[in-house]
N, CA and C of each residue as an Amber inpcrd file, in Angstrom:
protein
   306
  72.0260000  99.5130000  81.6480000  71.3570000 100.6450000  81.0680000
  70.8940000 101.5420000  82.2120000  71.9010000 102.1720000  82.9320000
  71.6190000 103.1750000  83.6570000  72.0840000 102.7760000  85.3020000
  72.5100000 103.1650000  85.9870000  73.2980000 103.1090000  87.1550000
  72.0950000 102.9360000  88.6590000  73.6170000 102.2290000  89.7550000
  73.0060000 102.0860000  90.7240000  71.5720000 101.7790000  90.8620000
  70.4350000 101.8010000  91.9120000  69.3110000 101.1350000  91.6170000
  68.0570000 101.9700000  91.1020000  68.0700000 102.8210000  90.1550000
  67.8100000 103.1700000  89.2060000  67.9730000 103.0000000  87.7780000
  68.4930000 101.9070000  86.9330000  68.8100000 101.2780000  86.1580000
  67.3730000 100.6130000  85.2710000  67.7320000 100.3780000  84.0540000
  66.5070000  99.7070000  83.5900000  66.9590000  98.0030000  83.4190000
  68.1970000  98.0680000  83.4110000  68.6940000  96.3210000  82.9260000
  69.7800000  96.4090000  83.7680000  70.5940000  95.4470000  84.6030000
  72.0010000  95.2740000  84.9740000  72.2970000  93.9310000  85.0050000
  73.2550000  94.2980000  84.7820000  74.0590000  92.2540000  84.2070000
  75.4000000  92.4560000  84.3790000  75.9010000  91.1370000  84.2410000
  77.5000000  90.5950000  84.6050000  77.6590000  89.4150000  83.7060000
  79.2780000  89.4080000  83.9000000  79.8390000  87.9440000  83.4840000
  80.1760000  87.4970000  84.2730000  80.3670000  86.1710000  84.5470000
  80.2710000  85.5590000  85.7220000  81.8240000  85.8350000  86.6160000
  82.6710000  86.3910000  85.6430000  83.9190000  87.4170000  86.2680000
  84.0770000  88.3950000  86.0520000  83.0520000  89.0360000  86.9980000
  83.4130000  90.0000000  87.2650000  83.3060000  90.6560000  88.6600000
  84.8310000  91.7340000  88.6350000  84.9420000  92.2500000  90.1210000
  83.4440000  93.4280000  90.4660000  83.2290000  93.4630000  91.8250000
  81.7770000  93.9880000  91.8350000  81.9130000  94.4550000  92.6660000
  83.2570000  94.5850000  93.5670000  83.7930000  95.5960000  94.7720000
  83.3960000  97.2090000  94.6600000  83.9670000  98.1310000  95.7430000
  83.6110000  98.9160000  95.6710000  84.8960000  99.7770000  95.3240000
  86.0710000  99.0510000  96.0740000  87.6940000  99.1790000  96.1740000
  87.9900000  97.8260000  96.4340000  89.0760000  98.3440000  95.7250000
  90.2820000  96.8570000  96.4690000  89.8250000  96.1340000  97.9520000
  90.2410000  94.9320000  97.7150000  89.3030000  94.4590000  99.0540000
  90.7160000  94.9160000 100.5120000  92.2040000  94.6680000  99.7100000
  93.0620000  95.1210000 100.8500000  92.4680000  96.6470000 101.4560000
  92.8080000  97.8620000 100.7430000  92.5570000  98.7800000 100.6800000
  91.6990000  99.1190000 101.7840000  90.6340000  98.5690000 101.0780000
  89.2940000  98.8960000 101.8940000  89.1390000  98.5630000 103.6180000
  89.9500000  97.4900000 103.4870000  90.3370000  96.4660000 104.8420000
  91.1250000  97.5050000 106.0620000  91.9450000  98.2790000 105.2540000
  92.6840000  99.5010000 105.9690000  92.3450000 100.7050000 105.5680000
  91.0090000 100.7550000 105.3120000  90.2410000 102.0290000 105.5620000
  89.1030000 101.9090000 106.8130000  88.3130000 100.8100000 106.7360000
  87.6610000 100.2260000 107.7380000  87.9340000 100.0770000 108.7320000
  88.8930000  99.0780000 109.0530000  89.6660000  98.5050000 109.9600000
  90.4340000  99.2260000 110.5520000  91.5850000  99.8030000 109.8720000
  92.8300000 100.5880000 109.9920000  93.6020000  99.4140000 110.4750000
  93.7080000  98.4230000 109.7210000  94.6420000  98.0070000 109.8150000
  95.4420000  97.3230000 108.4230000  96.8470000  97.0790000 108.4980000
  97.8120000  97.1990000 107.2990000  98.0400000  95.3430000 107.3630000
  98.1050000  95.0170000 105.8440000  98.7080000  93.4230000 105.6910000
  99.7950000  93.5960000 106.6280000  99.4010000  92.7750000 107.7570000
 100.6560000  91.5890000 108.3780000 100.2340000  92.2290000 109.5870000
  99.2600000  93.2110000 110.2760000  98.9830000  93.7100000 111.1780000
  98.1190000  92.2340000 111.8720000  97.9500000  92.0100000 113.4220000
  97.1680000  91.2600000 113.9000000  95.4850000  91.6310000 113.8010000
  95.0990000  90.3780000 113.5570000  93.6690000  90.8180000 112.8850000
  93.3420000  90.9560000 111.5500000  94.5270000  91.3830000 110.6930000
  94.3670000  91.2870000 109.4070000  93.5920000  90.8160000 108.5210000
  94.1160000  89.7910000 108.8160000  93.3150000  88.1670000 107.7520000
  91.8440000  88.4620000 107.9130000  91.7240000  88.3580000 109.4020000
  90.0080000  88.0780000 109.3820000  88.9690000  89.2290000 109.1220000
  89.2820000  90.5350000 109.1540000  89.2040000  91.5160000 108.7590000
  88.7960000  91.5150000 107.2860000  90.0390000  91.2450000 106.5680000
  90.1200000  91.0870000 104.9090000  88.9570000  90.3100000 104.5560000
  88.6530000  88.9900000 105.5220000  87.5400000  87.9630000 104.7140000
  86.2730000  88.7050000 104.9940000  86.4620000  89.1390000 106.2550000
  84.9110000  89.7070000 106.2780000  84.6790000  90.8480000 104.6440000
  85.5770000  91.6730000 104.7710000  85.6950000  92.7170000 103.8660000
  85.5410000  92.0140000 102.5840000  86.1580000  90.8530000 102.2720000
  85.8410000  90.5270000 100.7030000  85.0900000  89.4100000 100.5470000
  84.2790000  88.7670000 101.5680000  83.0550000  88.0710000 101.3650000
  81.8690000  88.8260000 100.7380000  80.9360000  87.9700000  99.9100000
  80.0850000  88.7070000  99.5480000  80.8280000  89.5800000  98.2260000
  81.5290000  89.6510000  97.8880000  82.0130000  90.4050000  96.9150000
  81.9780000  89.7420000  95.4930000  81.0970000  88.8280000  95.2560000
  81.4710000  88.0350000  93.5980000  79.6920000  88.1600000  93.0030000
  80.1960000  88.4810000  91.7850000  78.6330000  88.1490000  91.0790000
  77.7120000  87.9300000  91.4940000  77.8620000  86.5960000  92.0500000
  76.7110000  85.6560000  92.4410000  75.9470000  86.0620000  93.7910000
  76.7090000  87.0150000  94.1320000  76.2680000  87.4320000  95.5940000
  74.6850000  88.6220000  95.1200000  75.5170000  89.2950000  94.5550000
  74.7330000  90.5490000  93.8760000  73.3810000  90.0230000  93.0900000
  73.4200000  88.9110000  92.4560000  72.5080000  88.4630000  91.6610000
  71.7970000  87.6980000  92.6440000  72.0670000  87.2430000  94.0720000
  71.0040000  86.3130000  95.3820000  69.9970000  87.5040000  95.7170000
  70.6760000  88.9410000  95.5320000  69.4420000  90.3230000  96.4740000
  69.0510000  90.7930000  94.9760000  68.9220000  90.3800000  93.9500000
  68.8760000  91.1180000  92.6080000  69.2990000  92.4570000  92.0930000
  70.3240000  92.4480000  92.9040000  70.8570000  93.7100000  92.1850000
  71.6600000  93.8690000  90.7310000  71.7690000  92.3970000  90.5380000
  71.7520000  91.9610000  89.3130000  70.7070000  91.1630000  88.6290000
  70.1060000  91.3920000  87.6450000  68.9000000  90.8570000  87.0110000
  69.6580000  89.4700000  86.2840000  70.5990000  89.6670000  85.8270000
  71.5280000  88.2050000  84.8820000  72.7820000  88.1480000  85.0130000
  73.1540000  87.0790000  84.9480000  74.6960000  86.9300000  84.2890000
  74.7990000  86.0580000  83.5930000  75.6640000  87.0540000  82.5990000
  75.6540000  86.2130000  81.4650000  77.0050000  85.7010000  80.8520000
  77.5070000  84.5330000  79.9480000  78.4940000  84.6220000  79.6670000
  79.1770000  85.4090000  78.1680000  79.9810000  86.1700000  78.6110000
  80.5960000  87.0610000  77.6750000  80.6390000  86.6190000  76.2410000
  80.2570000  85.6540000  75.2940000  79.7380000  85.0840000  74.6340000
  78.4800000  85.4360000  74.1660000  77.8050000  85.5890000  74.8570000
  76.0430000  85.6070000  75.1130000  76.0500000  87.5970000  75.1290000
  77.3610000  88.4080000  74.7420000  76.7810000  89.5570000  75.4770000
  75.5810000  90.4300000  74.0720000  76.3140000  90.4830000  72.8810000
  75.6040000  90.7990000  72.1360000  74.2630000  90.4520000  71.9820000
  74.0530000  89.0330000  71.8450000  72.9730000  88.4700000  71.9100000
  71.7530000  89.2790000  72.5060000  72.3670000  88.7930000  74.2390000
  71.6160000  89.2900000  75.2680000  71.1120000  91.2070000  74.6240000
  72.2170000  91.8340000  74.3640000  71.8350000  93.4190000  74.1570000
  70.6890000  93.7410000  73.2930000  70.6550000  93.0750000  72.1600000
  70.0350000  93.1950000  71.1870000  68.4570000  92.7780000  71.6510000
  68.5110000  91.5430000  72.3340000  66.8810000  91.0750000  73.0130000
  66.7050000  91.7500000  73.7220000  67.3210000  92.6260000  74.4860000
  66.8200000  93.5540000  75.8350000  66.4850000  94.7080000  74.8690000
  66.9050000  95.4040000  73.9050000  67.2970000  96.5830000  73.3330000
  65.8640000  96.2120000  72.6370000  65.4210000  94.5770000  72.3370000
  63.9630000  94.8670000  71.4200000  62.6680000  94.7130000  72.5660000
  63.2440000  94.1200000  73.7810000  62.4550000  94.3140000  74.3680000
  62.0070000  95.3290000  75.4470000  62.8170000  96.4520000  75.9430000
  63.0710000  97.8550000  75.6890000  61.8300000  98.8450000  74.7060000
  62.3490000  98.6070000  73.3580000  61.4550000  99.1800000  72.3690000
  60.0050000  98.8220000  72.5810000  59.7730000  98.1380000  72.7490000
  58.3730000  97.2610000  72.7930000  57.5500000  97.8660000  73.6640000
  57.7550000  98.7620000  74.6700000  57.5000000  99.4360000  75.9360000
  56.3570000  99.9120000  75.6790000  55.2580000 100.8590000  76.4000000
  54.4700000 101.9290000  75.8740000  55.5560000 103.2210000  75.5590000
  56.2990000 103.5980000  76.2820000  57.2280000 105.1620000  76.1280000
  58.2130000 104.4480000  74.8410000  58.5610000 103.2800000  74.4140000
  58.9490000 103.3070000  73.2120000  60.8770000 103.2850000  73.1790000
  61.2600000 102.8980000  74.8080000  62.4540000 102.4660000  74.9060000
  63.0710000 102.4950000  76.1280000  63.9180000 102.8630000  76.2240000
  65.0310000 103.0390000  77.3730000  63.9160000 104.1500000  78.7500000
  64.2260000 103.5260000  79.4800000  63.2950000 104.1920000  80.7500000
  63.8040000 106.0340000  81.2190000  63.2990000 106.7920000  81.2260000
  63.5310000 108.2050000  81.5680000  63.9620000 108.2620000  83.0080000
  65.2080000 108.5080000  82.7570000  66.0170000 108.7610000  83.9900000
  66.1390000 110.0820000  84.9580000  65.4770000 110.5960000  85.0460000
  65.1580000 112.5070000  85.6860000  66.0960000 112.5900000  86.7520000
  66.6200000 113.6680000  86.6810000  67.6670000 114.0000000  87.3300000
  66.6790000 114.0520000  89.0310000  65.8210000 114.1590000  89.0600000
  65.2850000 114.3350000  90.8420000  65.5790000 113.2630000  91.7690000
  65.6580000 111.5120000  90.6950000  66.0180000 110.5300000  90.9840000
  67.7570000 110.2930000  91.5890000  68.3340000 111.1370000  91.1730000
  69.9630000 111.0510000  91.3220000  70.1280000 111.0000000  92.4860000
  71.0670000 110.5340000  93.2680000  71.0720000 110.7140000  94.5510000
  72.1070000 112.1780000  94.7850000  71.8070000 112.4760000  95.8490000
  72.4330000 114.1390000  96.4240000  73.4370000 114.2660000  96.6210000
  73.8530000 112.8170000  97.5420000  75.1450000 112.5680000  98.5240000
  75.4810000 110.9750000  98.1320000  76.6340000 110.9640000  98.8180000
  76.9080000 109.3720000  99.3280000  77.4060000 109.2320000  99.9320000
């Protein structure tokens, strides 16, 4: 319910990709270097370590994960506990908060 770390709720299933790009890709944007180039490999792990759910949910940038099973569930308890608020729901997102750049 609302992006980047300005959000009021964020969650996952326990598969899901949480990259930013492809981890090759990214590996030869960083790096500049191409699969089968020397250095490659170790490059790539650095680049796609840290990249799974569980990583995101150790610094809380994920509040839950849940299993895709559980998603309705979960929406509906957040959505009443949401309402329950003093402002009476979903948190006011003001554009001053947006970021400028990236």
């Amino acid at each position: 319910m609302g992006g980047g770390r300005y959000n009021d709720e964020m969650v996952a299933w326990p598969m899901a990709e949480v990259s930013f790009m492809d981890p090759v890709f990214a590996t030869s944007i960083v790096h500049n270097l191409s699969p089968g180039d020397e250095g490659f490999e170790e490059a790539f792990e650095d680049i796609h370590k840290e990249n799974e759910v569980w990583d995101m949910a150790t610094d809380f940038t994920i509040q839950n994960v849940i299993k895709p099973q559980d998603t309705r569930e979960y929406l509906i308890r957040m959505l009443d506990v949401y309402r329950i608020r003093r402002d009476g729901g979903i948190g006011k997102h003001y554009m001053q908060s947006w970021p400028t750049s990236y």
